[in-house]
Phi, psi and omega in degrees: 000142199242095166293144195252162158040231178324306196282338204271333197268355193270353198248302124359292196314283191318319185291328174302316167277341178312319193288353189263335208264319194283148173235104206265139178280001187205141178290352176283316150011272208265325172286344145313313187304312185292346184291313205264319143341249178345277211299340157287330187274351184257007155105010170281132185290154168283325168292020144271333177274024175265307172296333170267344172303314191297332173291353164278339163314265185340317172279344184062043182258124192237359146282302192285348187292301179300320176307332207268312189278348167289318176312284183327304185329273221290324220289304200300334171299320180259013171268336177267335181257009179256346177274314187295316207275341147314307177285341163322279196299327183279313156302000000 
C-alpha cells in the first residue's frame, strides 16, 4: 500500500523514530532497518520488501534480515493503525 501526502510522512515519521528508539544489536541492523524505512515511504510494497528479505534469506546476511524484517513489522503495525484510525475518524 502506497500513502499519498500527509499519511506517508507521518508513516516516515513513526518509523524514524522506532529507528531512533530500538536498540538494534548489530550496525549492520539498524541501517538495513533505515534502508527499508526509505524504500516504503518512497512508494516500495511491503511484498517487495518481503522479496528482498527472502533474497536476504537466501544469502544468511542474517543482521540486515532483522533490520529488513523489522522495518516490515513496525511499517505494517502503523500502517494498520492508520487504517483503524480513518474508519474511526469517518465513521
Amino acid at each position: 500500500m502506497i500513502f499519498l501526502g500527509q499519511e506517508n510522512e507521518r508513516l516516515k515519521e513513526q518509523l524514524t523514530i522506532m529507528s531512533n528508539t530500538l536498540q538494534f544489536n548489530h550496525p549492520l541492523t539498524k541501517l538495513y532497518f533505515d534502508y527499508t524505512i526509505t524504500d516504503i515511504t518512497e512508494g516500495s510494497t511491503i511484498r517487495e520488501c518481503e522479496k528482498t528479505l527472502k533474497f536476504f534469506e537466501h544469502l544468511e546476511l542474517y543482521e540486515e534480515c532483522q533490520g529488513i524484517y523489522l522495518a516490515i513489522k513496525y511499517a505494517k503495525f502503523f500502517i494498520s493503525l492508520s487504517k483503524i484510525n480513518y474508519n474511526y475518524e469517518v465513521n
